[in-house]
C-alpha positions in Angstrom: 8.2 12.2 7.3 6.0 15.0 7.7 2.6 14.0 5.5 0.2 12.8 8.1 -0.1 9.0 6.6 3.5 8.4 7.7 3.0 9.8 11.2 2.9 6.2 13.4 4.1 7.2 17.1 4.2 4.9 20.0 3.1 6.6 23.4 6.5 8.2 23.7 6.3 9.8 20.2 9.3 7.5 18.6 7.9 6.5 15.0 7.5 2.9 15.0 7.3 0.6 11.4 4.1 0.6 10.3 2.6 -2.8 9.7 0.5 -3.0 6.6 -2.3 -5.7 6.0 -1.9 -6.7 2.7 -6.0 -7.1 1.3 -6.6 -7.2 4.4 -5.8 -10.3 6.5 -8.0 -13.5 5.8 -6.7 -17.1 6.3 -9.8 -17.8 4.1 -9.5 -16.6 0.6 -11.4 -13.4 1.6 -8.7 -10.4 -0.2 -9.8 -7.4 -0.8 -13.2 -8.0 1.6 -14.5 -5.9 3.8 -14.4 -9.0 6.6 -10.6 -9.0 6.0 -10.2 -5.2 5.7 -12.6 -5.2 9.3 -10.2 -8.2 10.4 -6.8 -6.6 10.2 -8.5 -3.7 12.3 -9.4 -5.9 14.5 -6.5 -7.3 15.3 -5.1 -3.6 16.0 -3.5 -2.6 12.4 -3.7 0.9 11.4 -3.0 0.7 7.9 -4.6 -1.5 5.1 -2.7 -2.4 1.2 -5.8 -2.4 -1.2 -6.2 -2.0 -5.0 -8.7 0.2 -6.8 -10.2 -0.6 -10.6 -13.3 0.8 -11.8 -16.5 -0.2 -13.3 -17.9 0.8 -16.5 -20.3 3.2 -15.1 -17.6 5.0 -12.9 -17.6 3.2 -9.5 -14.4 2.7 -7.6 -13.9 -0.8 -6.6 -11.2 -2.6 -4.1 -10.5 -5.6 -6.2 -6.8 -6.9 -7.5 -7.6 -8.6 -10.8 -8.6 -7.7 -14.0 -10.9 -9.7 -14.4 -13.6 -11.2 -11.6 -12.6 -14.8 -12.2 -9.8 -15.9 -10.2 -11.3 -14.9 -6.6 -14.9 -14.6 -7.0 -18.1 -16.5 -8.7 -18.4 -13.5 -11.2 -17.2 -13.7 -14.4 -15.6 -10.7 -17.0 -13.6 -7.7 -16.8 -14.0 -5.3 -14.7 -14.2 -2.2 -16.8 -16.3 -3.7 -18.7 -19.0 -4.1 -16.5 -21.7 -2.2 -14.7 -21.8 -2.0 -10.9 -25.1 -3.6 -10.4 -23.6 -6.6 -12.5 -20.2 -6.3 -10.3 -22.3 -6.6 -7.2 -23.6 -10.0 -7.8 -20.4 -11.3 -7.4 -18.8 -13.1 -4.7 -15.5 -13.1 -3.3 -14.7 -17.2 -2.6 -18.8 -17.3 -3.4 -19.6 -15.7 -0.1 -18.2 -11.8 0.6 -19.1 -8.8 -1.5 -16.7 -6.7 -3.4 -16.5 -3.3 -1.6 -16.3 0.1 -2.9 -14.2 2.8 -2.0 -17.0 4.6 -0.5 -18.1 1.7 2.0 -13.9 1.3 3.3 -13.4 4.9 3.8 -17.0 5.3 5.6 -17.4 1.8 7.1 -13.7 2.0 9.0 -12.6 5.7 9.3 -9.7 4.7 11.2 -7.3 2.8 8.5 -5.1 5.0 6.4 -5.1 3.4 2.9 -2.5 2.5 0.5 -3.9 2.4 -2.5 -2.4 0.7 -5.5 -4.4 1.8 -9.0 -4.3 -1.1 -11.9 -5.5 0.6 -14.3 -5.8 3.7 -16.4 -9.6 4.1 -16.1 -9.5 4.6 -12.5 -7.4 7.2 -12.7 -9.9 9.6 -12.4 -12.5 7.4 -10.3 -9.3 6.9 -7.7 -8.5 11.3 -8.0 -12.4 12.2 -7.3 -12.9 9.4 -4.5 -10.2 10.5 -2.8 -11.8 14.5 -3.2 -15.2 13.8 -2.1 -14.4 12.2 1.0 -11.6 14.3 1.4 -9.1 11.9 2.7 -6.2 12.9 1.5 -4.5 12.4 4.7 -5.3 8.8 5.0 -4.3 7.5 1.7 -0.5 6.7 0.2 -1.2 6.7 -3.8 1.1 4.0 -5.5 1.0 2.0 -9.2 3.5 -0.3 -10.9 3.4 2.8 -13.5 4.8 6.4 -12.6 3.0 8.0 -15.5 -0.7 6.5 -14.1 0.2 7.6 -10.4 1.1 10.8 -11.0 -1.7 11.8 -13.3 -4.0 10.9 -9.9 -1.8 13.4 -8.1 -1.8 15.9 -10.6 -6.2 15.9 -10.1 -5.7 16.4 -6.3 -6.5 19.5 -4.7 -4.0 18.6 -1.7 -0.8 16.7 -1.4 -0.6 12.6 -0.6 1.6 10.2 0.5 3.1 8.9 -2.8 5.2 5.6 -3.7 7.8 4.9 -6.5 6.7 2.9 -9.5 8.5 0.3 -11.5 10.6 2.6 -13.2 11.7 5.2 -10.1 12.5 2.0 -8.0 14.6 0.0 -10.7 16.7 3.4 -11.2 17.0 3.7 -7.6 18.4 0.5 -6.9 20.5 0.0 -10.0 22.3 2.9 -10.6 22.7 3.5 -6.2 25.4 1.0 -5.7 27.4 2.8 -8.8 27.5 6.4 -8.5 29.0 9.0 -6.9 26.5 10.2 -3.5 26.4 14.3 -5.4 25.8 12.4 -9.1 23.4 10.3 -7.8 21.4 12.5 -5.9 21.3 14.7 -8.3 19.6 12.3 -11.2 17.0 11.4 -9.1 15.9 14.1 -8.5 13.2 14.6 -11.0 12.1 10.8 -10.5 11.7 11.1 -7.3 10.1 14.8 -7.2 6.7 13.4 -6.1 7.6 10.9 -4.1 7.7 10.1 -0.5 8.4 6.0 -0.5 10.2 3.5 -1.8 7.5 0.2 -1.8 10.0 -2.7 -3.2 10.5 -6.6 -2.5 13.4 -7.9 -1.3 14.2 -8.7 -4.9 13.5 -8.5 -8.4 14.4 -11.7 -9.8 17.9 -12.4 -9.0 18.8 -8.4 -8.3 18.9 -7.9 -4.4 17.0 -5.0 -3.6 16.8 -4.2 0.2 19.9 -3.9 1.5 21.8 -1.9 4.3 22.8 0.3 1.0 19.6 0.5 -0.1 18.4 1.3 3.0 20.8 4.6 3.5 21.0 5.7 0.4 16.9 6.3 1.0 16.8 7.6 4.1 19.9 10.0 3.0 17.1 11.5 0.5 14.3 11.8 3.4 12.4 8.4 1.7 10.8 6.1 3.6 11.3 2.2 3.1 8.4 -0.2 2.9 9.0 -4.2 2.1 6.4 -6.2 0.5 4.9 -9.4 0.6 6.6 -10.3 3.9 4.9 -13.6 5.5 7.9 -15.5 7.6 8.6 -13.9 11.3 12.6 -14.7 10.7 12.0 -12.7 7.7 10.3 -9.7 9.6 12.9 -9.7 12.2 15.6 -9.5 9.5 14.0 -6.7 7.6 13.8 -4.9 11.0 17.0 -4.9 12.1 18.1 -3.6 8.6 16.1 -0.6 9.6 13.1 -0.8 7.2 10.1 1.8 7.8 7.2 -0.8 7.5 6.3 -3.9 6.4 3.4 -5.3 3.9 2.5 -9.0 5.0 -0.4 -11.3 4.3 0.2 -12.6 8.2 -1.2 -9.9 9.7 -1.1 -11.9 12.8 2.4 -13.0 12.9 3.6 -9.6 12.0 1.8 -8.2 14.8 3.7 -10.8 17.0 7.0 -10.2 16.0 6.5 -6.1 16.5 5.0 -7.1 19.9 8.0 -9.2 20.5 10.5 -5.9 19.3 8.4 -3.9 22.0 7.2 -2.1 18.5 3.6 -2.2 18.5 1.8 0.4 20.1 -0.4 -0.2 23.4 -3.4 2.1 21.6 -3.7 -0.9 19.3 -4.3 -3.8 20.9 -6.5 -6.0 19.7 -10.7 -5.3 20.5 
């Protein structure tokens, strides 16, 4: 994969799985903080899952819900708040919610992957992303193909891009039933923009990661990432079928199981 945010070497320059933080890692309730953004770097992980919505007034925010209520002492939604009124709020009553601006400054090391939730921040996510110019640290991804690529289409340079909903079910329904030429060539256009397929192991009862699965993306120069991954036996499983990375709320054990694999690079041991 040639865009910089895929580019994971060890010391020898083989490409190792990249291990993803999902929020962060925090044992404490703490998603989406900068103490569990600062955490997962700390315990040597390049790469960070977050999720941008956007207030009223235009600030970029790294916050999963809709609405402030499940994780934090704030109540309301988002959008329809001002950031002043945003910042009183506490994640699990004691951590912040952080911006954009205070991740990309605070830790200039972690590449982002960066899931928008809503329309609004299309925009907000597009002009971030500009005036800090970090197009090579961020992987742009939504549940909706339409929201993703209308940030891509405000970006002065290209980024790391992930299927949505729609590329994804395509991808692994119709795989296992065409033709290699006839499938190849309708997904094409779905997958003109896009670099990744970000999936779960399965959608309901449809199996999704699979040695097929696998091939059939790599045959089309995609890269496979596997989320919310927290069991090792899992991991190792995953691994062997030749994923590209993982997204896991266990920071920690995923680290030790790519330890284990001699797939964690010395660079990043933990501080």
């Amino acid at each position: 994969m040639t865009l910089p945010f895929f580019q994971h070497p060890d010391d020898a320059g083989r490409q190792l799985p990249i291990a993803m933080a999902h929020r962060g890692f925090s044992v404490d309730g703490l998603e989406n903080s900068m103490a569990a953004f600062r955490a997962g770097i700390e315990l040597g992980f390049r790469y960070l899952e977050t999720d941008v919505h956007t207030t009223a007034d235009g600030v970029l925010l790294l916050f999963h819900d809709e609405f402030l209520d499940r994780v934090t002492d704030g109540r309301g939604r988002v959008g329809d708040l001002a950031a002043a009124e945003v910042a009183k709020a506490r994640i699990d009553g004691r951590e912040p919610i952080p911006t954009f601006d205070e991740l990309v400054t605070g830790l200039p090391e972690a590449r982002l992957n960066l899931d928008v939730k809503d329309w609004d921040s299309v925009r907000s996510t597009a002009a971030a992303i500009e005036r800090h110019q970090v197009h090579h640290r961020v992987l742009v991804t939504s549940f909706s193909d339409r929201r993703r690529r209308a940030v891509l289409k405000l970006l002065s340079r290209p980024v790391a891009s992930s299927a949505g909903v729609a590329s994804n079910a395509l991808f692994t329904l119709l795989g296992p039933v065409l033709p290699r030429a006839a499938f190849r060539r309708i997904m094409r256009r779905p997958l003109r923009d896009i670099q990744a397929l970000q999936v779960p192991v399965r959608y309901g009862r449809v199996p999704v990661v699979t040695a097929g699965f696998i091939r059939r993306a790599h045959d089309l120069g995609l890269v496979v990432h596997v989320w919310t991954i927290n069991e090792a036996a899992e991991m190792h499983r995953l691994l062997e079928l030749g994923v590209d990375g993982i997204v896991t709320d266990r920071a920690d054990l995923l680290r030790e199981v790519l330890s284990a694999r001699g797939q964690w690079p010395p660079a990043q041991e933990p501080r």
